[in-house]
C-alpha positions as CSV (number, residue, x, y, z in Angstrom):
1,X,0.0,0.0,0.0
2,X,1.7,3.4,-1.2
3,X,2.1,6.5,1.2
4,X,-0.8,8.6,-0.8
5,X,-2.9,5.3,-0.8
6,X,-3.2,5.3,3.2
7,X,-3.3,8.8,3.6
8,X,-6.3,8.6,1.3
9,X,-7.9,5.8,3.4
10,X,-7.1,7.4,6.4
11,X,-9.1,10.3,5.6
12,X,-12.0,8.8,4.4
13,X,-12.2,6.7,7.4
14,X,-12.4,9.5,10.0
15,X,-15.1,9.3,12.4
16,X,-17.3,11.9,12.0
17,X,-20.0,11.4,14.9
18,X,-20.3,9.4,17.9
19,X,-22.3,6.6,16.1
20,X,-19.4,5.5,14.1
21,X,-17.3,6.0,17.0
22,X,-19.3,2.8,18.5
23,X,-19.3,0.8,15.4
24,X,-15.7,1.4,14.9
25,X,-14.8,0.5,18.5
26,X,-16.9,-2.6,18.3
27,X,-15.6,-3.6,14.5
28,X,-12.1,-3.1,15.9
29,X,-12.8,-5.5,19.0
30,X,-14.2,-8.1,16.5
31,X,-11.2,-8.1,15.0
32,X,-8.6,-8.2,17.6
33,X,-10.7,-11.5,18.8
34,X,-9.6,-12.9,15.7
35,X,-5.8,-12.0,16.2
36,X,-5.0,-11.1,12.7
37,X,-1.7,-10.9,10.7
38,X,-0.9,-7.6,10.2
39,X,-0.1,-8.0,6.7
40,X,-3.8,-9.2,5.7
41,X,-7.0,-7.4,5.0
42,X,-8.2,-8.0,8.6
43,X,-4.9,-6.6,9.8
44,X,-4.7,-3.5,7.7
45,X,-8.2,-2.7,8.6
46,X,-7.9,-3.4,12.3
47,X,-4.5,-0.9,11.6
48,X,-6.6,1.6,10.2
49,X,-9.5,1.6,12.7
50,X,-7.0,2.1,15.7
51,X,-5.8,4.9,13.7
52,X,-8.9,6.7,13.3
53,X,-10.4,5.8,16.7
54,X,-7.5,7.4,18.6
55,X,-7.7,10.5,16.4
56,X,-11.3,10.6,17.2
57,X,-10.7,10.1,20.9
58,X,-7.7,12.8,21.1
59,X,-10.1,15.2,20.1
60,X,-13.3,14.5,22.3
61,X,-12.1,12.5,25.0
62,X,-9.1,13.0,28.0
63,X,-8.5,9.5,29.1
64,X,-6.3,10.4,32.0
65,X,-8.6,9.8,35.0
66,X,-8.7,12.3,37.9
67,X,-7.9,11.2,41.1
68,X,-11.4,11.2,43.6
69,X,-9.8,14.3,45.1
70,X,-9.0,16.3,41.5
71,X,-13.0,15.1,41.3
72,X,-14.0,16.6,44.3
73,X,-12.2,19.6,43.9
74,X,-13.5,20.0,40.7
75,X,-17.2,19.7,41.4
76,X,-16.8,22.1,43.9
77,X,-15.4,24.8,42.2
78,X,-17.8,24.0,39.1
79,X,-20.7,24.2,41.8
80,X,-18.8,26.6,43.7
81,X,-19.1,24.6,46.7
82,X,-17.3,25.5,50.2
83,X,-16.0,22.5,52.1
84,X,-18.7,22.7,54.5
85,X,-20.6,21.9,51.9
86,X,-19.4,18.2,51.7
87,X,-20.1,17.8,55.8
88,X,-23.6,16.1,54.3
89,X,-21.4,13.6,52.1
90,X,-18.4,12.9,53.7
91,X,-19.4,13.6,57.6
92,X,-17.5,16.1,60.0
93,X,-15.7,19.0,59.4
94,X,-12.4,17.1,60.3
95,X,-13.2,14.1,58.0
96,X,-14.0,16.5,54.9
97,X,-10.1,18.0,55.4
98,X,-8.6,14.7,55.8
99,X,-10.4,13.4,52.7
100,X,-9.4,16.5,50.6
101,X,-5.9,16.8,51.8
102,X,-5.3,13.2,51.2
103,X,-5.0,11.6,54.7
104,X,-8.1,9.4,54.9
105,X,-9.6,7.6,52.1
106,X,-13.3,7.6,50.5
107,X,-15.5,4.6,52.4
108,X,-18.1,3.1,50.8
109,X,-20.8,5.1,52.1
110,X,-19.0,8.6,51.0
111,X,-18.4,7.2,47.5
112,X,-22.1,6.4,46.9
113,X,-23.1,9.6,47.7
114,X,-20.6,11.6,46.1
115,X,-21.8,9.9,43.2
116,X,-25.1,10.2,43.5
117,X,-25.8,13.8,44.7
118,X,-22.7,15.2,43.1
119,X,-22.5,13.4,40.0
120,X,-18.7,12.2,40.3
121,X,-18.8,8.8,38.3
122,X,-17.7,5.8,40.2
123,X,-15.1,4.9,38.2
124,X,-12.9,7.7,39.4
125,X,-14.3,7.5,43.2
126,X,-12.8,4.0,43.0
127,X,-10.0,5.0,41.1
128,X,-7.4,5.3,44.4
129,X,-8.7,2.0,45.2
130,X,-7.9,0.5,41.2
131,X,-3.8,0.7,42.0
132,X,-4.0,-2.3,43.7
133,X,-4.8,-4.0,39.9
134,X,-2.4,-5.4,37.8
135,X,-2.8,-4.1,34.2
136,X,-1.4,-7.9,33.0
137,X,0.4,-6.6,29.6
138,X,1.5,-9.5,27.5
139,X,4.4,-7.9,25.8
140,X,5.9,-7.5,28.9
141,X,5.5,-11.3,30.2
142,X,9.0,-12.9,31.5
143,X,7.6,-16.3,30.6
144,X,10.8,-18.2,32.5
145,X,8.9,-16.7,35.9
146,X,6.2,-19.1,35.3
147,X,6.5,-21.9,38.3
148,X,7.5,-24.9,36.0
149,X,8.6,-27.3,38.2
150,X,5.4,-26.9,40.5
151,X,3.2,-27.5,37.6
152,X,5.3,-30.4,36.5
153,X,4.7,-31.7,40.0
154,X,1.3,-31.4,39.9
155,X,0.9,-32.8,36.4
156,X,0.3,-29.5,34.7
157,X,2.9,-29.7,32.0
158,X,5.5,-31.8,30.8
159,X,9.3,-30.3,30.6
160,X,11.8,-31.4,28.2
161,X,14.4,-33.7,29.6
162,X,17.4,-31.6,27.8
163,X,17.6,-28.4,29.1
164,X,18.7,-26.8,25.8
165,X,14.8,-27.4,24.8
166,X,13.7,-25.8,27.4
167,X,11.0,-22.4,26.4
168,X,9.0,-21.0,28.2
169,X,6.9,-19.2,26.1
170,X,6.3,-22.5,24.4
171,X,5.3,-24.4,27.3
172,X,2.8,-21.7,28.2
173,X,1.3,-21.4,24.9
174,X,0.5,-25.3,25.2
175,X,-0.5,-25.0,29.1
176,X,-3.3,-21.9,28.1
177,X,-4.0,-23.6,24.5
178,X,-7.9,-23.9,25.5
179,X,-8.3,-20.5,26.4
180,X,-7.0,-19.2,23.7
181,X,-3.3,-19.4,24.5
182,X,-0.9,-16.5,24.6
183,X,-2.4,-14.6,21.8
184,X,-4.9,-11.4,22.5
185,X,-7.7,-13.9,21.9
186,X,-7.0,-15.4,25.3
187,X,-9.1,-14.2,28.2
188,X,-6.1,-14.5,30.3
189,X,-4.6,-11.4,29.1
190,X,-7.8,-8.6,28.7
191,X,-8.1,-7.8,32.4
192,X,-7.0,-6.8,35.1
193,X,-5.8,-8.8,38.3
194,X,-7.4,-7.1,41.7
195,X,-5.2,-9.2,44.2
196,X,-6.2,-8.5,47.8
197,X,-2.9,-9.1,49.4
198,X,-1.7,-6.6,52.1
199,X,2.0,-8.5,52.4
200,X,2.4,-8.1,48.7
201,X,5.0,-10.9,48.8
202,X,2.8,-13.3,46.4
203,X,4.6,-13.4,42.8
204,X,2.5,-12.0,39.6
205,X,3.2,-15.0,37.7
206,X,2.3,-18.1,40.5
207,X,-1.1,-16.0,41.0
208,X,-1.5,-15.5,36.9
209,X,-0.7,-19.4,36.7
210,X,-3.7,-20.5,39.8
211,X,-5.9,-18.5,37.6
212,X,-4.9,-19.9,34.2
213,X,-5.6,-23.3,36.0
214,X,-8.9,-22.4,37.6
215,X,-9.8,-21.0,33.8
216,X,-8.5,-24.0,32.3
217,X,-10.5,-26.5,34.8
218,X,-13.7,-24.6,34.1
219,X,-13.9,-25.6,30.5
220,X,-14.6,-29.2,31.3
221,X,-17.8,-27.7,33.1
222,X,-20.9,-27.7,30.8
223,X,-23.3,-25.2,32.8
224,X,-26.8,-23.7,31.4
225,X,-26.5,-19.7,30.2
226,X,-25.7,-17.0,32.9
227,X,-27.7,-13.6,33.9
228,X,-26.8,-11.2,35.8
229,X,-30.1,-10.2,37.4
230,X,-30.3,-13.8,38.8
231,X,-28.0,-12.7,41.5
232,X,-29.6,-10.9,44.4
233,X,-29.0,-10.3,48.3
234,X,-32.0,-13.2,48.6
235,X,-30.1,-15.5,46.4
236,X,-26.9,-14.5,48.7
237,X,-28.7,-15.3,51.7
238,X,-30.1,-18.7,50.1
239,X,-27.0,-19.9,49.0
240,X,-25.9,-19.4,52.6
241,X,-28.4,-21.3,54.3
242,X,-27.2,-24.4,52.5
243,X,-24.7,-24.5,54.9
244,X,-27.3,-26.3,57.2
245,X,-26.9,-29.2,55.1
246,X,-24.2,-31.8,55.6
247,X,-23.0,-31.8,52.2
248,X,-23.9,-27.7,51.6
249,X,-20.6,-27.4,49.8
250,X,-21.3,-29.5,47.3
251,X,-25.1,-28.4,47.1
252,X,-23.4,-24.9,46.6
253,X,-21.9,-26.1,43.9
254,X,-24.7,-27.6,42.3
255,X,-26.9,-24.6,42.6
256,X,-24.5,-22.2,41.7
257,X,-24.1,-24.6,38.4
258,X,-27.6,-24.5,38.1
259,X,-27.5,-21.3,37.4
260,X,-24.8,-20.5,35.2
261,X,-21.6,-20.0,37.7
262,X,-18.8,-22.6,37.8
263,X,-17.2,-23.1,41.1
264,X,-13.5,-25.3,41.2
265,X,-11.8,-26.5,43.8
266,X,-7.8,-25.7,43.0
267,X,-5.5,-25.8,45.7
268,X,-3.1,-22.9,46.3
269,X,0.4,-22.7,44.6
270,X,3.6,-22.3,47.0
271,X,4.4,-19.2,48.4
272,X,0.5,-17.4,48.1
273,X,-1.8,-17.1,49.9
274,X,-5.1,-17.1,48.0
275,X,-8.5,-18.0,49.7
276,X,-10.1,-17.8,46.3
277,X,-10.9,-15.4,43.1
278,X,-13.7,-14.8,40.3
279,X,-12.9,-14.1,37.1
280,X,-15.3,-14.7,33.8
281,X,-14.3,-17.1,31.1
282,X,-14.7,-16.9,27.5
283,X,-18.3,-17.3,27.0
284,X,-19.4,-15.0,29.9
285,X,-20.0,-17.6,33.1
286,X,-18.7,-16.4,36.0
287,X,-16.0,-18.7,37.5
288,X,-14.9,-18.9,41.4
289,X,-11.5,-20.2,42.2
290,X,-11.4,-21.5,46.1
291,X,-8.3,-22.9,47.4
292,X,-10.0,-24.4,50.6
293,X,-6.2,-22.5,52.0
294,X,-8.4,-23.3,55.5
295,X,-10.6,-26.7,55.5
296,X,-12.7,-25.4,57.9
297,X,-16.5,-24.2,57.7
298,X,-16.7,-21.1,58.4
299,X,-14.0,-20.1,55.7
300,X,-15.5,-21.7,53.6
301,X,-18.8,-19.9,53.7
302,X,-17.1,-16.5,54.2
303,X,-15.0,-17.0,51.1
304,X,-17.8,-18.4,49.0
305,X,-20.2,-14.9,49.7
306,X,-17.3,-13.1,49.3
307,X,-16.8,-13.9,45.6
308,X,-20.3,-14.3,45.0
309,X,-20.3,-10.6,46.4
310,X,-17.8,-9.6,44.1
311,X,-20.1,-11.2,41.0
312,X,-22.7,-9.7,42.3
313,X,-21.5,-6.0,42.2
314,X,-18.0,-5.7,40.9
315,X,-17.1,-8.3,37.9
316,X,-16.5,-7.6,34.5
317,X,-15.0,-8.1,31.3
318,X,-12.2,-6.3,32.6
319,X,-11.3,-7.2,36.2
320,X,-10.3,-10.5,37.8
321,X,-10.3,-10.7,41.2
322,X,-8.1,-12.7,43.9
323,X,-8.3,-12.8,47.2
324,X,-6.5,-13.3,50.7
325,X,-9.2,-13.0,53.4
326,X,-6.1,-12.2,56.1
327,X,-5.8,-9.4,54.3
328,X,-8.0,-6.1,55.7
329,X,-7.3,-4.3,52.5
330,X,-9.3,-1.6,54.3
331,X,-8.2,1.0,51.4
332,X,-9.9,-0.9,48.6
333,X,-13.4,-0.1,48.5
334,X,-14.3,-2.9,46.5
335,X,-13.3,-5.4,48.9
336,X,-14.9,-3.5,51.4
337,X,-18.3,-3.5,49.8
338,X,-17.5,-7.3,49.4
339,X,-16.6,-8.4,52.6
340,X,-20.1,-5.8,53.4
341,X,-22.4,-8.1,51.5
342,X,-21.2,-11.4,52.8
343,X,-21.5,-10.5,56.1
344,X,-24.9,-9.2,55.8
345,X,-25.7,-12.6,53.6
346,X,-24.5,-14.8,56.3
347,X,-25.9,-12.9,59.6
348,X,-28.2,-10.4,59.0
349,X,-26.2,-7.0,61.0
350,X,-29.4,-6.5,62.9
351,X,-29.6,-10.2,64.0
352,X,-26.2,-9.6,64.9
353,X,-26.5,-7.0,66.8
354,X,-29.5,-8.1,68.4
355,X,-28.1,-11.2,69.9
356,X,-24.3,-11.2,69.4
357,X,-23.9,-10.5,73.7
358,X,-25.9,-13.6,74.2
359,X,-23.5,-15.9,72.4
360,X,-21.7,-17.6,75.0
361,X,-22.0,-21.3,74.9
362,X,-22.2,-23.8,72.1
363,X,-25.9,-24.4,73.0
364,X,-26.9,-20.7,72.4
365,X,-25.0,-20.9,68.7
366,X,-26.4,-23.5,67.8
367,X,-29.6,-22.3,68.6
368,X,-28.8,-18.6,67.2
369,X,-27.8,-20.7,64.0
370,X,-31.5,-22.8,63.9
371,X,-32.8,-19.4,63.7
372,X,-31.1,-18.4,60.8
373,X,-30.9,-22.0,59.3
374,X,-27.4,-21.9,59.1
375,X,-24.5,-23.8,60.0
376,X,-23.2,-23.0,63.6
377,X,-19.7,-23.0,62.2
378,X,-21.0,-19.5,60.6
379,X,-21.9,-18.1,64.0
380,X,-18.8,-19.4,65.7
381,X,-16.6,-18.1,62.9
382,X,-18.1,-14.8,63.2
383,X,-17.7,-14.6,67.2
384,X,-13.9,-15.6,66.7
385,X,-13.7,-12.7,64.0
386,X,-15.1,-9.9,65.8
387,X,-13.1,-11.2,69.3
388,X,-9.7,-11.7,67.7
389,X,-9.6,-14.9,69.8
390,X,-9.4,-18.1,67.8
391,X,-9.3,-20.4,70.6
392,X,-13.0,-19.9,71.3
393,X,-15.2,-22.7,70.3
394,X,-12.6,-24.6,67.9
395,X,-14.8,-27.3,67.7
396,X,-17.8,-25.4,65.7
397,X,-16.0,-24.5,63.1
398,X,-16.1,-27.2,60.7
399,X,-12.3,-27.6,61.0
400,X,-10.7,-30.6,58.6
401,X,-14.5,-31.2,57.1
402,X,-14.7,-29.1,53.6
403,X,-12.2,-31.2,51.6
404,X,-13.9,-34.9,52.8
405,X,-16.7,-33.4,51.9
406,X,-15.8,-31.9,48.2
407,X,-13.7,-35.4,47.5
408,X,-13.0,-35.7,44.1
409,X,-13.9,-32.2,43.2
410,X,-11.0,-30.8,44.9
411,X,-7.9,-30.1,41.9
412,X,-4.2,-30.5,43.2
């Protein structure tokens, strides 16, 4: 293609209203899921596309988001707003300083509504909270950080005997081959990776390969179509009191399957400390990742919501999520709304409230947990959270029962 050729089609392809922005934007993703050679008819087009999108979008859009304080800020000078003006949003006087001047972040209940009776979008309310996410890049993968010899232990891979055969890249591409490999058509690379993981001491590339392998064991699962609207805080709260059952994990399982969510069993790779993660797979299903990292009851349950939580209000095309429940992560608002929902799906707070003083034998939990229809491991768990003392009724929890219970369905 001459110089005076492309400059021609260049110009004719300039978008001209926001219409043909869309179709552009969804033409160009099209393509990209068919990872084209640059040098064909898809490629050149997918070339010139990119090229005409981004001129469109230098002129109508600034992608750099603001942090929630240049928002703030903003919105009040656009509404010419004094900072006692935010007391209704943010609470005191001291609290509106601290948020402003950067000392304290945004809690859930600020960011809600700052975005509702300000108009701040969410996205940027949040966006503090998004540096925790791993943009996973693959042109800048080091594919020899991969844990090879752990996933030749556990039957992942195979590795060439001679160590002159040995790559990397190669043995990846084969490992991720059903989910599209290590091309942009697999899901493994579109997202981001929101690990909650205060000791930031877990490697990118053990946590990318649990996920891969959660991905990867979810194929083999054949489930009915998923919708959103299916999940609700009643549908939290049922789920939950399956844990009355004796086999409720596995009835979890099979409900959640029911409707269109895949749950696997994957136990955690050295040196992590994942509870579990949700991610969505290539046709849309959501996907929960638990590493049963505790076999007892209680985490269980509160890892189970927990995901489901983050389904419920925070998946998407573009973010993954991993997570280690010993981790507060109290500056991540997401995880905060998460760990929010569970509770309230597992013991109501005004139950809670109501007769948390009166919990002080195993007869009154289990009783409490009749109530509910819940598992006393649940109640137990709670009490041991809320008292930071873990050697309080140790033999409620469900301790050593989750794996005999899952069996077979628990991936090594």
């Amino acid at each position: 293609m001459t110089v005076n050729c492309q400059r021609t089609l260049e110009e004719k392809m300039l978008i001209q209203n926001e219409e043909q922005y869309i179709r552009y934007l969804q033409e160009i993703n099209d393509l990209i899921d068919k990872d084209p050679d640059p040098t064909t008819p898809d490629g050149e087009r997918a070339l010139l596309l990119a090229l005409a999108i981004k001129e469109y979008e230098s002129k109508h859009f600034f992608f750099n988001k603001p942090t929630a304080i240049e928002a703030i800020r903003f919105r009040m000078e656009e509404q010419n707003l004094k900072q006692k003006d935010l007391i209704h949003y943010i609470g005191s006087k001291s609290k509106v300083s601290e948020i402003l001047s950067g000392k304290s972040n945004l809690t859930i209940a600020m960011i809600r509504k700052l975005n509702q009776h300000l108009g701040i979008p969410l996205d940027v309310l949040v966006h503090d909270a998004e540096i925790h996410a791993t943009k996973i890049n693959l042109g800048e993968i080091e594919w020899e950080k991969f844990p090879f010899q752990e996933m030749k232990k556990r039957n992942w891979i195979n590795l060439p005997q001679k160590k002159d055969d040995f790559n990397p890249k190669e043995i990846m591409a084969e490992f991720l081959k059903p989910i599209g490999g290590i091309s942009l058509k697999s899901i493994m690379w579109r997202r981001s990776l929101h690990s909650r993981d205060s000791t930031k001491k877990s490697n990118k590339y053990v946590l990318l390969c649990w996920v891969a392998k959660v991905l990867l064991l979810a194929e083999n699962i054949k489930v009915k179509s998923y919708s959103k609207q299916i999940i609700t805080k009643e549908y939290l709260k049922d789920l939950a009191k399956l844990s009355r059952f004796d086999k409720g994990p596995l009835l979890a399982k099979e409900m959640l399957e029911h409707d269109g969510i895949k749950l696997i069993f994957l136990e955690k790779l050295t040196n992590t400390k994942v509870d579990g993660g949700c991610f969505l797979d290539k046709n849309g299903h959501p996907v929960i990742g638990m590493t049963l990292r505790y076999d007892r009851l209680d985490n269980f349950w509160h890892t189970l919501l927990h995901e489901m939580a983050h389904i419920y209000k925070h998946l998407t095309n573009d973010n993954q999520f991993i997570d280690n429940l010993d981790s507060s992560a109290f500056d991540d608002p997401l995880e905060k709304e998460a760990d929010e929902i569970a509770s309230e799906a597992l013991i109501p707070i005004a139950s809670w409230k109501k007769n948390a003083a009166s919990l002080l034998s195993a007869i009154s939990i289990e009783n409490f947990a009749k109530q509910l229809n819940l598992h006393p491991a649940i109640i137990a768990g709670r009490i041991r959270f809320e008292t930071k003392n873990y050697t309080k009724f140790g033999n409620l929890i469900g301790q050593g029962q989750v794996k005999n219970i899952i069996g077979e369905y628990l991936h090594k």
